[in-house]
C-alpha positions as CSV (number, residue, x, y, z in Angstrom):
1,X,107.6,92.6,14.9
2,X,105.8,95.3,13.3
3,X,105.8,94.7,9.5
4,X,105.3,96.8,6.6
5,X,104.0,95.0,3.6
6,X,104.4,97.1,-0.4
7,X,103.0,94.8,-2.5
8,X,100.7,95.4,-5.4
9,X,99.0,91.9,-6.0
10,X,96.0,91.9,-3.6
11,X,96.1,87.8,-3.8
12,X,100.0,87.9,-2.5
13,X,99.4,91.1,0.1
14,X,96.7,88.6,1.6
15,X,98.6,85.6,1.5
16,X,101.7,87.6,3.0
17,X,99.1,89.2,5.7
18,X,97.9,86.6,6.8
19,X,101.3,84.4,7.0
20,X,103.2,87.0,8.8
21,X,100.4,87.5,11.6
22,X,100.4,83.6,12.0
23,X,103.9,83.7,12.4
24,X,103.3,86.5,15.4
25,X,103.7,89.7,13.2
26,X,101.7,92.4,13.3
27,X,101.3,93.8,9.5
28,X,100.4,96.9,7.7
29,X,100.0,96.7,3.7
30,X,100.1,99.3,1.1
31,X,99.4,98.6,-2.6
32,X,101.6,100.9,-4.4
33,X,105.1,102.9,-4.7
34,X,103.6,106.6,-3.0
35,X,101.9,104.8,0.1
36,X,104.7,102.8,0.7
37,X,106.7,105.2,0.8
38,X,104.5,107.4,3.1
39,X,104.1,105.0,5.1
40,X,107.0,103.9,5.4
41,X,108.1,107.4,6.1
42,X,105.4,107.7,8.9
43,X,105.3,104.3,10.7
44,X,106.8,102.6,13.2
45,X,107.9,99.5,11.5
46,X,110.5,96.8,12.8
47,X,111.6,96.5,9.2
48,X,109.7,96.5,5.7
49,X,108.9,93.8,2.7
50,X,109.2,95.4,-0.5
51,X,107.9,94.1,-4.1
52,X,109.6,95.6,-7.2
53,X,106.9,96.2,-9.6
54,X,104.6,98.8,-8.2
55,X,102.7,101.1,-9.3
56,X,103.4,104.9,-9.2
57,X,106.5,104.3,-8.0
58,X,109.1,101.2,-8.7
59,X,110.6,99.6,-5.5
60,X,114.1,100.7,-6.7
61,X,113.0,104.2,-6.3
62,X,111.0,103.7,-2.9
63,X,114.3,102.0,-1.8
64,X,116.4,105.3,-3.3
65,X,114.2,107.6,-1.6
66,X,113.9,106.0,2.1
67,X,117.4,105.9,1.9
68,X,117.7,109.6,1.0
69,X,115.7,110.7,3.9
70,X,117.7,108.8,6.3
71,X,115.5,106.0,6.9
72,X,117.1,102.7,8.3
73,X,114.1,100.6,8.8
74,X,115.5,97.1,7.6
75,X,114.7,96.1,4.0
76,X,113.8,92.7,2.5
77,X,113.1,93.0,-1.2
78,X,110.8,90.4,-2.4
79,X,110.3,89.5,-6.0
80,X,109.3,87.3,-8.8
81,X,112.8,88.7,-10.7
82,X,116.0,87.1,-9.9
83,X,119.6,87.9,-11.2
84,X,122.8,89.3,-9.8
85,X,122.2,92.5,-11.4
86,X,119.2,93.2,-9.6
87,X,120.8,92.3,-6.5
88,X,123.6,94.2,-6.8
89,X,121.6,97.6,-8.1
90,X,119.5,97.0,-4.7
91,X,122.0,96.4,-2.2
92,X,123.6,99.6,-3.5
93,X,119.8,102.1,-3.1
94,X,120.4,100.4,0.3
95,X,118.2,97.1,0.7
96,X,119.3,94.8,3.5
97,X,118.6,91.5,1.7
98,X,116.6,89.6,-1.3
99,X,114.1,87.1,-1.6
100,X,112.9,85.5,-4.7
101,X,108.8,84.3,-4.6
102,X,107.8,82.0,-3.5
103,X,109.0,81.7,-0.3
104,X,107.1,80.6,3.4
105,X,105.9,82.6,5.8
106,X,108.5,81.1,8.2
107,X,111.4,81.9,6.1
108,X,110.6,85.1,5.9
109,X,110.2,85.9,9.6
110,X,113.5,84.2,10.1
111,X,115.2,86.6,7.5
112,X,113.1,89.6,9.0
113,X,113.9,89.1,12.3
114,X,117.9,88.5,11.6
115,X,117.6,91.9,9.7
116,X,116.3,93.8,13.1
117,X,119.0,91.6,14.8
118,X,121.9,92.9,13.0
119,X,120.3,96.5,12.7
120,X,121.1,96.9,16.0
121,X,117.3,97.7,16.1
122,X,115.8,98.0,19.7
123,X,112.5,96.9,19.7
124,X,110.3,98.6,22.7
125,X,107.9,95.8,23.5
126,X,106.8,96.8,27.0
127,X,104.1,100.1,27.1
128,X,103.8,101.5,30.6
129,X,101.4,104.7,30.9
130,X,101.4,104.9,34.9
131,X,99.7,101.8,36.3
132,X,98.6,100.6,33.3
133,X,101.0,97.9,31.0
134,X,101.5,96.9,27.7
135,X,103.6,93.5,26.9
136,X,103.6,93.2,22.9
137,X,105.3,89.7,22.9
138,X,102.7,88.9,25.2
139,X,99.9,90.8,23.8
140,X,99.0,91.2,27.4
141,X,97.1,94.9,29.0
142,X,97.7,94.6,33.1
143,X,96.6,97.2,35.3
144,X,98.5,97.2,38.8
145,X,99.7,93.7,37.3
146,X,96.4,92.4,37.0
147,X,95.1,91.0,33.5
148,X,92.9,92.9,31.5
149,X,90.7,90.8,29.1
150,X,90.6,92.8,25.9
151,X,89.0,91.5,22.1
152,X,91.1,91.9,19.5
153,X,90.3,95.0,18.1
154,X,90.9,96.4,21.5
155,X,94.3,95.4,21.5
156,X,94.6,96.6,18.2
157,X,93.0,99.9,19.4
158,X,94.7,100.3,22.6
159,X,98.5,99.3,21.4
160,X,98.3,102.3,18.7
161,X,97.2,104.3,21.8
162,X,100.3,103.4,24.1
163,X,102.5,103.7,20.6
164,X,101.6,107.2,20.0
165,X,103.5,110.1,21.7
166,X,100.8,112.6,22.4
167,X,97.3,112.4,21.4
168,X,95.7,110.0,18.7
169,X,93.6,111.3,15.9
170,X,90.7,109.7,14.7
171,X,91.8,109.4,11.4
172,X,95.2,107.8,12.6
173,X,93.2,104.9,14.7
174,X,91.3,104.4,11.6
175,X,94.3,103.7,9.3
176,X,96.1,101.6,12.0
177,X,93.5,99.5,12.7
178,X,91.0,99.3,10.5
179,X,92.9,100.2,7.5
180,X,93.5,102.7,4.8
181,X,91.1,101.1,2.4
182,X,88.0,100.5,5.6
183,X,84.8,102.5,4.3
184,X,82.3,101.7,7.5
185,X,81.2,104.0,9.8
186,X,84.2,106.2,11.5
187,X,81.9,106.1,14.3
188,X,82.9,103.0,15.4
189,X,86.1,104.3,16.9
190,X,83.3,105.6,19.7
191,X,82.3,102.0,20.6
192,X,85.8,100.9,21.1
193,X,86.5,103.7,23.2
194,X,83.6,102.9,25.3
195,X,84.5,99.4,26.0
196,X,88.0,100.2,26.5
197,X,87.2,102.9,29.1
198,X,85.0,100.7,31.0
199,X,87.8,97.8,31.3
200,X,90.9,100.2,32.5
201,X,89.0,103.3,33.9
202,X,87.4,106.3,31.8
203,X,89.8,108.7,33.9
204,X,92.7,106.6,31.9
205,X,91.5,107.6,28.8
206,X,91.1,111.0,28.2
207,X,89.2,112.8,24.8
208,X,90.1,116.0,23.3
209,X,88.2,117.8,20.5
210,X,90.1,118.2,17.7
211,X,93.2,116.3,19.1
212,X,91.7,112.9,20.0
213,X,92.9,110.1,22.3
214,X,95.6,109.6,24.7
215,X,96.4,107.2,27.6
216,X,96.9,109.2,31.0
217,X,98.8,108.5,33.5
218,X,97.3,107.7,36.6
């Protein structure tokens, strides 16, 4: 699954990040109400984990608002309050469920995961772009079948590729994969392209100014 993460607490989003990928999950944080929300709006997540107290924006109101837009990513509201009330006001802005803190990793994938179940969610896990394959369960590249060693940042790199339809900015690879907060060289985009062009074929990858990336059929 593709998780988004709102939580405000850098200690917890860390803890949280690095449970959830252990448990298999791919997950993208944001640190207050606005991003969430944004993202949220702009991603393609299985379902999302929301905290209550954030800044800028409370999660009742992120909740409100995805709602209002007619967004039915699944929502798990997790939070150090606890009462009926609170679980009451948030099922009615439209949360799926409610978790108290603490709670494992483990339990929370199994409560996620239930969530996309009955959403009725379909998941696309297989990326095909003409001879070239994408198996997310698997975290597996094949070209004609065959294996394609990649490093981890190129299957970061080239799974945001095969997700987006059209070309892929810059910008956009920089956020999915490196992060909204990453302050390095954007440059380093170039070297991943490189290495990924020499492993499925540079024809397969194809650059244009002012667009960026996209996967070509071949």
């Amino acid at each position: 699954m593709r998780l988004l993460v709102i939580e405000d607490d850098p200690d917890i989003g860390d803890v949280l990040r690095r449970g959830l990928a252990a448990e298999g999950c791919r997950v993208d944080l944001a640190d207050n109400g606005p991003d969430g929300l944004w993202r949220a709006s702009e991603g393609e997540h299985d379902a999302i984990v929301l905290d209550l107290l954030l800044p800028g924006m409370n999660g009742y109101e992120v909740c409100r608002r995805l709602r209002a837009d007619g967004i039915t990513t699944p929502v798990l509201v997790l939070t150090a309050k606890d009462g009926e009330l609170d679980q009451i006001d948030l099922l009615e802005l439209g949360a799926d469920a409610f978790l108290t803190k603490p709670v494992t990793s483990s339990l929370l994938v199994a409560h996620l995961r239930a969530l996309v179940r009955r959403g009725g969610v379909i998941v696309e896990r297989i990326h095909t772009v003409g001879a070239l394959s994408y198996d997310e369960d698997r975290q597996r590249c094949t070209l004609d079948g065959a294996p394609i060693r990649l490093t981890g940042r190129e299957h970061d790199v080239i799974l945001e590729l095969f997700r987006t339809t059209g070309y892929c900015g810059r910008e956009q690879l920089l956020r999915a994969v490196w992060g909204f907060d990453f302050d390095g060289d954007p440059g380093i985009i170039d070297v991943y392209i490189r290495r990924l062009r020499a492993k499925i074929g540079a024809d397969r990858l194809e650059n244009r100014r002012g667009l960026g990336y996209r996967l070509v059929a071949m």
